[in-house]
VMD Tcl script that builds the backbone (N, CA, C; Angstrom):
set m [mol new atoms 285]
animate dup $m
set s [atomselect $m all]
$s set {name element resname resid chain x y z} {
  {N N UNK 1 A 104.104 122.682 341.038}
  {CA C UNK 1 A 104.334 121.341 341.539}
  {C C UNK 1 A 103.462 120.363 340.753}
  {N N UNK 2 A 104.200 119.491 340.481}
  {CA C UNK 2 A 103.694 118.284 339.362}
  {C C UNK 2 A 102.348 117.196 340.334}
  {N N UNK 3 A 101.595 116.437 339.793}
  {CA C UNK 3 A 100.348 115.900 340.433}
  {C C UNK 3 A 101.291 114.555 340.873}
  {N N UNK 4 A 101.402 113.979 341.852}
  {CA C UNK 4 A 102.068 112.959 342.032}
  {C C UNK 4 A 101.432 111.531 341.225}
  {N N UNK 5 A 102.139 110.837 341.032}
  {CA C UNK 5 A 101.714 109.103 340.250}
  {C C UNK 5 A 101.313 108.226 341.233}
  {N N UNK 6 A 100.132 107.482 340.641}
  {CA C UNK 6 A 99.575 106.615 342.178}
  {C C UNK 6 A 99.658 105.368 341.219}
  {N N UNK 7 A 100.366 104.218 341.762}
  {CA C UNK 7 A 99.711 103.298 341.291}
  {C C UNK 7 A 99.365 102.044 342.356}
  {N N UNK 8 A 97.910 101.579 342.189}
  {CA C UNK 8 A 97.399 100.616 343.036}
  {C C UNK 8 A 97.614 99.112 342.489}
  {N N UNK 9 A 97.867 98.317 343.921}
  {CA C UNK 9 A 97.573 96.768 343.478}
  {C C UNK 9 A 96.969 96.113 344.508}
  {N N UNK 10 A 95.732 95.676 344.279}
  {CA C UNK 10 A 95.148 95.355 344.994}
  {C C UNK 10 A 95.317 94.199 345.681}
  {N N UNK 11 A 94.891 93.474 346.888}
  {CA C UNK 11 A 95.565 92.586 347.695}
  {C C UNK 11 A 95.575 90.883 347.061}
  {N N UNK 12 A 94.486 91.263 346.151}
  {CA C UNK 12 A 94.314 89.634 345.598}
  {C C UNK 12 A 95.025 89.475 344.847}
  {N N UNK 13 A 95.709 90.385 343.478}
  {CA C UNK 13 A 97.018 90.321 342.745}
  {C C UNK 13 A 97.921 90.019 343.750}
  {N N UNK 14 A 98.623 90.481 344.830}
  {CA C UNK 14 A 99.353 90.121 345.920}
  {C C UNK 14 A 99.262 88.827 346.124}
  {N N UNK 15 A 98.345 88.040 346.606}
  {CA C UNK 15 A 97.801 87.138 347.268}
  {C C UNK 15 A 98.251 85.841 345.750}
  {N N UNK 16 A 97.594 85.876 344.758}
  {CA C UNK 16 A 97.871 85.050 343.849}
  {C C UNK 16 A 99.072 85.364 342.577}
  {N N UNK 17 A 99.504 86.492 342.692}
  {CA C UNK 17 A 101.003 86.586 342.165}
  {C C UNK 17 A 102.144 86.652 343.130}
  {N N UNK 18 A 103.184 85.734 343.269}
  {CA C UNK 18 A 103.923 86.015 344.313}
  {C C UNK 18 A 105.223 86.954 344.179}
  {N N UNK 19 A 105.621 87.292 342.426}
  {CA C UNK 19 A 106.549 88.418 342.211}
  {C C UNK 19 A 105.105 89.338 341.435}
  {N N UNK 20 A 105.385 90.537 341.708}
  {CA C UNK 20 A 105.044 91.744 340.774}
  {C C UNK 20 A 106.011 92.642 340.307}
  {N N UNK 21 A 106.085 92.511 339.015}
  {CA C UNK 21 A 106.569 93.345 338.014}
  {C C UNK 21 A 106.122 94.689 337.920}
  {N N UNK 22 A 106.371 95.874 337.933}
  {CA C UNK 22 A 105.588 97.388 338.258}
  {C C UNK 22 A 106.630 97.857 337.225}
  {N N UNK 23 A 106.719 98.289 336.223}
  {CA C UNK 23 A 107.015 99.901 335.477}
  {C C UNK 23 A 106.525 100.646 335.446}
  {N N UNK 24 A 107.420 101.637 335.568}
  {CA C UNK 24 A 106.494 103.236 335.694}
  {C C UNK 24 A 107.758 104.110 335.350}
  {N N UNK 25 A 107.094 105.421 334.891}
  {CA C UNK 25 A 108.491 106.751 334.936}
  {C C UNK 25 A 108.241 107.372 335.540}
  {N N UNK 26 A 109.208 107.678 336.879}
  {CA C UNK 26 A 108.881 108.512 338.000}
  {C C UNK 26 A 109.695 110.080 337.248}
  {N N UNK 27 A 109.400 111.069 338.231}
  {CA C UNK 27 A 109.307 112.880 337.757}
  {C C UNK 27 A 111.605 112.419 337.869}
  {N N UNK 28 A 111.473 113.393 337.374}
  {CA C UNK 28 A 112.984 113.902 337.539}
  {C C UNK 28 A 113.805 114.162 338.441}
  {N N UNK 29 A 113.493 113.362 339.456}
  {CA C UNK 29 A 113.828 113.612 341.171}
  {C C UNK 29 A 114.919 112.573 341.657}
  {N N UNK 30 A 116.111 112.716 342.226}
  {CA C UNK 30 A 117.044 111.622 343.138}
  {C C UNK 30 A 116.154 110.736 343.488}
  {N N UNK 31 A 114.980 110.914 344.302}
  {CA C UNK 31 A 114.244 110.252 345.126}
  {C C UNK 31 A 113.069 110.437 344.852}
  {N N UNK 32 A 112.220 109.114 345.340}
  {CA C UNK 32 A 110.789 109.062 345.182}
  {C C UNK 32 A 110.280 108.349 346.590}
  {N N UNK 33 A 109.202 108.387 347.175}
  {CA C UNK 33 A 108.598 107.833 348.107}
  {C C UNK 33 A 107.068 107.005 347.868}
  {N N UNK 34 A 108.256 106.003 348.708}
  {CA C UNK 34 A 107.155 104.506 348.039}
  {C C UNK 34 A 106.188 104.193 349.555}
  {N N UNK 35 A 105.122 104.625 349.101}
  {CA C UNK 35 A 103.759 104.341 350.140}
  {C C UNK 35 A 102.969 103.313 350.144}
  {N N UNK 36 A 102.592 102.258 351.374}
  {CA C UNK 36 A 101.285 101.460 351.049}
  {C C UNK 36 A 101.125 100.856 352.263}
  {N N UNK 37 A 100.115 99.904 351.967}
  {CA C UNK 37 A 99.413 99.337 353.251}
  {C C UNK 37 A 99.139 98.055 352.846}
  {N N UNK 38 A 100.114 97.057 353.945}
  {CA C UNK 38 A 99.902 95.934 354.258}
  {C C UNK 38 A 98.604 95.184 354.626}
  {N N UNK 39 A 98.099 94.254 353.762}
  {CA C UNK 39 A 96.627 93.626 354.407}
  {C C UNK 39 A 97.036 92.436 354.588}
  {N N UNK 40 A 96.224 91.491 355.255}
  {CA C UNK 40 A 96.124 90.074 355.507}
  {C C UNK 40 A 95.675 89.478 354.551}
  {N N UNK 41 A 95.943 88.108 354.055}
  {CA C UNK 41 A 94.904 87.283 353.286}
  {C C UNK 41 A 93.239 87.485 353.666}
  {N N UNK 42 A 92.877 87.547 354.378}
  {CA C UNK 42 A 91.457 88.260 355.232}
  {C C UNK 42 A 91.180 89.451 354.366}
  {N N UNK 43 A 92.231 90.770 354.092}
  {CA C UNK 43 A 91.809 91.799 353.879}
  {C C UNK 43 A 91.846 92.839 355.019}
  {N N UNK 44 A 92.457 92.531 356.308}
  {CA C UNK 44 A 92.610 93.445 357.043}
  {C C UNK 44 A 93.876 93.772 357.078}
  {N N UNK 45 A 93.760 95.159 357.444}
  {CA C UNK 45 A 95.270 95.675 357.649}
  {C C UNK 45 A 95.961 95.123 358.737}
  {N N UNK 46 A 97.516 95.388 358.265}
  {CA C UNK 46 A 98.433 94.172 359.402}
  {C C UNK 46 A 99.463 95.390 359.876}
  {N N UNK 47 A 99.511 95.594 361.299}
  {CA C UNK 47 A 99.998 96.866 362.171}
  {C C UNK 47 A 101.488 95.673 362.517}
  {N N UNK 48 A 102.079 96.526 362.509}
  {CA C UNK 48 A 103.401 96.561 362.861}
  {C C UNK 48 A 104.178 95.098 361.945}
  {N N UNK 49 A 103.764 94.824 360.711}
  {CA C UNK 49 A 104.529 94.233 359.883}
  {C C UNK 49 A 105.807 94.761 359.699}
  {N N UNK 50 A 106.684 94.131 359.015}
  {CA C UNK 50 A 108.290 94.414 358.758}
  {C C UNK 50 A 108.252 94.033 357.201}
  {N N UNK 51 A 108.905 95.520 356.540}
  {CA C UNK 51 A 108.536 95.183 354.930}
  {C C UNK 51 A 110.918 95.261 354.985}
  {N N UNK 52 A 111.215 94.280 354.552}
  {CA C UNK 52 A 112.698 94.369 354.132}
  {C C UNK 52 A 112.928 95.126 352.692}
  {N N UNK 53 A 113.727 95.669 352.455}
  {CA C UNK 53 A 113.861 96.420 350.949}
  {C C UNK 53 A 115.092 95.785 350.835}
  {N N UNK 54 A 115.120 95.282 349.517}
  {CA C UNK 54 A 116.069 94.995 348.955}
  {C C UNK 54 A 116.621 95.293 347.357}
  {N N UNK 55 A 117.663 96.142 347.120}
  {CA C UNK 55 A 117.980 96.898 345.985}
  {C C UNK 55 A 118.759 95.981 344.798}
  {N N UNK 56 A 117.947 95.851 343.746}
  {CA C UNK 56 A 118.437 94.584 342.833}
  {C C UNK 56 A 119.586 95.282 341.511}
  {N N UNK 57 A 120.787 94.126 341.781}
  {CA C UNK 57 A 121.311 94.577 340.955}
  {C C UNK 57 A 121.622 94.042 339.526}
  {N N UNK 58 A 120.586 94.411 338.572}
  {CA C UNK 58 A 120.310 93.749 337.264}
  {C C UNK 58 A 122.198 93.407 336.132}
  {N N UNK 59 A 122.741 94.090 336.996}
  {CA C UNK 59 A 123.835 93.972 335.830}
  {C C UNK 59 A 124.859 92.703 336.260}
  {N N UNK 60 A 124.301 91.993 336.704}
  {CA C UNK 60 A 124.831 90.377 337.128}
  {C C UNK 60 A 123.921 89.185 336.402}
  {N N UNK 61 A 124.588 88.332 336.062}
  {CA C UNK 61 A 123.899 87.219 335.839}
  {C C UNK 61 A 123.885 85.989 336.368}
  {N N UNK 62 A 123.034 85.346 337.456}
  {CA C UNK 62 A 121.723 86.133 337.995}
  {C C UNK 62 A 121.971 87.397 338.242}
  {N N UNK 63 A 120.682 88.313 338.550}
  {CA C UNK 63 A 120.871 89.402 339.171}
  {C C UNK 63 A 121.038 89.108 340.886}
  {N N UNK 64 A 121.807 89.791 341.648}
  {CA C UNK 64 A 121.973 90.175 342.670}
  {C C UNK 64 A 120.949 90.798 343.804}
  {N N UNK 65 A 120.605 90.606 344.707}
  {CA C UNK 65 A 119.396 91.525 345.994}
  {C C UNK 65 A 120.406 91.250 346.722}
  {N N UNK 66 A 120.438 92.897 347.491}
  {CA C UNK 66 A 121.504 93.498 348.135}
  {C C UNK 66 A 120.623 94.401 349.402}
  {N N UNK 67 A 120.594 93.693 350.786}
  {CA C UNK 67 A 119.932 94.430 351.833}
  {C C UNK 67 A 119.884 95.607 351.874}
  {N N UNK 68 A 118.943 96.590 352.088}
  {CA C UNK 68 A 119.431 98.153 352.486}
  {C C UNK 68 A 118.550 98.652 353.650}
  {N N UNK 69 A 117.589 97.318 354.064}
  {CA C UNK 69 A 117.165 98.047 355.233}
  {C C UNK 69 A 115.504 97.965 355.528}
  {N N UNK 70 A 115.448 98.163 356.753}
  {CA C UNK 70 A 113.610 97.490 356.821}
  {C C UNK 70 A 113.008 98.694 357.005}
  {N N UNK 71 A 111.953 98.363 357.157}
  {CA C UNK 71 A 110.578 99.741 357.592}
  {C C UNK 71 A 109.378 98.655 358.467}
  {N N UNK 72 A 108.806 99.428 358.645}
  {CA C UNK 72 A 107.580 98.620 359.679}
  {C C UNK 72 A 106.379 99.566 359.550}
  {N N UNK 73 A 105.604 98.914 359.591}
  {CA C UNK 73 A 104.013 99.158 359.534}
  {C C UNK 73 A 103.458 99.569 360.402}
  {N N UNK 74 A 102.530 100.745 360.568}
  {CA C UNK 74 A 101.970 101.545 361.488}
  {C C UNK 74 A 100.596 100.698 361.939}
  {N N UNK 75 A 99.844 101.252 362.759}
  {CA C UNK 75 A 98.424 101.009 363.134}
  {C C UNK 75 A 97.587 100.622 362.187}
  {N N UNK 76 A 97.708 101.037 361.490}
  {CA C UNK 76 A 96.581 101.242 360.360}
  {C C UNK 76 A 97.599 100.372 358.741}
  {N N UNK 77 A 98.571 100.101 359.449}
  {CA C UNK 77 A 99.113 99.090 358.294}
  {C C UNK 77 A 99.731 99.557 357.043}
  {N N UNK 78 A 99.591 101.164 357.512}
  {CA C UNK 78 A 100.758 101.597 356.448}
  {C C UNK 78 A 102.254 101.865 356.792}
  {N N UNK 79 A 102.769 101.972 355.644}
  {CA C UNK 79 A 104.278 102.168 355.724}
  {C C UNK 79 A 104.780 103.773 354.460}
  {N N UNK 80 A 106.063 103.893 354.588}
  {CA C UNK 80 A 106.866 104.568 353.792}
  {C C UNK 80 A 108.007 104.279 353.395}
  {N N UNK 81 A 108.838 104.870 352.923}
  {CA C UNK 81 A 109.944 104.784 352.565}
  {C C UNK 81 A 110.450 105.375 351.381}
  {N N UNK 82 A 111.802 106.335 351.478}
  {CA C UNK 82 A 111.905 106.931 350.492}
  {C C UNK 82 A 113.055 106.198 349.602}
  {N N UNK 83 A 112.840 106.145 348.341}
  {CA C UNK 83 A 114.139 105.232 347.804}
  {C C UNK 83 A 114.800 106.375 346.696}
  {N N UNK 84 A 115.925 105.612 346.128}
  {CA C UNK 84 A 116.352 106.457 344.649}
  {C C UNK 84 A 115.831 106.073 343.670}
  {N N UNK 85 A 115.673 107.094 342.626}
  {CA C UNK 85 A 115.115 106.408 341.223}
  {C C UNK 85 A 115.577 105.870 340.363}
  {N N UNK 86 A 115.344 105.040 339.637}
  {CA C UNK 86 A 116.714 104.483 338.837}
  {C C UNK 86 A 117.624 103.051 339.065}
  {N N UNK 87 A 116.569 102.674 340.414}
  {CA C UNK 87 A 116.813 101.397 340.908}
  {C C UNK 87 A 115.929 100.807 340.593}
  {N N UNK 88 A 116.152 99.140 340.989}
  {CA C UNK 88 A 114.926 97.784 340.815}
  {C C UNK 88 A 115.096 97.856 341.820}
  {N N UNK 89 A 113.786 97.616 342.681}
  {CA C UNK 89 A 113.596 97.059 344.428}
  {C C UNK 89 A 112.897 95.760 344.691}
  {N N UNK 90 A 113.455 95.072 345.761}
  {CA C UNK 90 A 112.505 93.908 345.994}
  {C C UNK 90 A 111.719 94.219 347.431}
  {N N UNK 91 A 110.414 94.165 347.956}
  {CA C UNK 91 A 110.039 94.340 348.982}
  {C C UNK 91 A 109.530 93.156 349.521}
  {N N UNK 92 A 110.050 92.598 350.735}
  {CA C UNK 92 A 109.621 91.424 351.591}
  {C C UNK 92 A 108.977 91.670 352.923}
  {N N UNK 93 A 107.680 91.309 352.744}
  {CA C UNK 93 A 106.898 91.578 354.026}
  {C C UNK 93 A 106.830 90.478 354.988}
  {N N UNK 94 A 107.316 90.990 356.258}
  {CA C UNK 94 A 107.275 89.608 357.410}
  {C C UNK 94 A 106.321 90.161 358.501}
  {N N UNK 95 A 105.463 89.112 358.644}
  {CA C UNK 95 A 104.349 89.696 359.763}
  {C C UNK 95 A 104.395 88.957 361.118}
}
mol reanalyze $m
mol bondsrecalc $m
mol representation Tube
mol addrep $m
């Protein structure tokens, strides 16, 4: 079993970039699972936020965001969600 890929962004990139751009090459898998934790401008974690996913479809001009569905934030302000690989995603957090 392969070491999984972590990549961090910390809350102040968040805070003063309002799109983030992320490339990466995920393993050879249908699916990958996208993990993290919601903070406040403060820096505290935010429990029961609503992150919307939205699956972008680059082969339009503009490109297209196409709903597929929410997730919500635990106690401790994390979330999951498993997506496909091979997509662009947009994630919108409502607190």
């Amino acid at each position: 079993m392969s070491e999984s890929k972590k990549i961090i962004i910390s809350g102040k990139n968040l805070v003063e970039n309002e799109v983030l751009n992320i490339n990466t090459t995920l393993a050879n898998n249908k699916y990958f699972f996208l993990k993290g934790i919601v903070y406040t401008p403060k820096g505290e974690t935010l429990p029961n936020a609503a992150i919307e996913v939205f699956e972008v479809d680059n082969s339009t001009n503009p490109p297209q965001k196409y709903s597929i569905g929410v997730t919500f934030t635990i106690e401790d302000g994390s979330y999951g969600i498993s997506l496909l690989t091979g997509k662009s995603y947009v994630l919108v957090v409502y607190s």
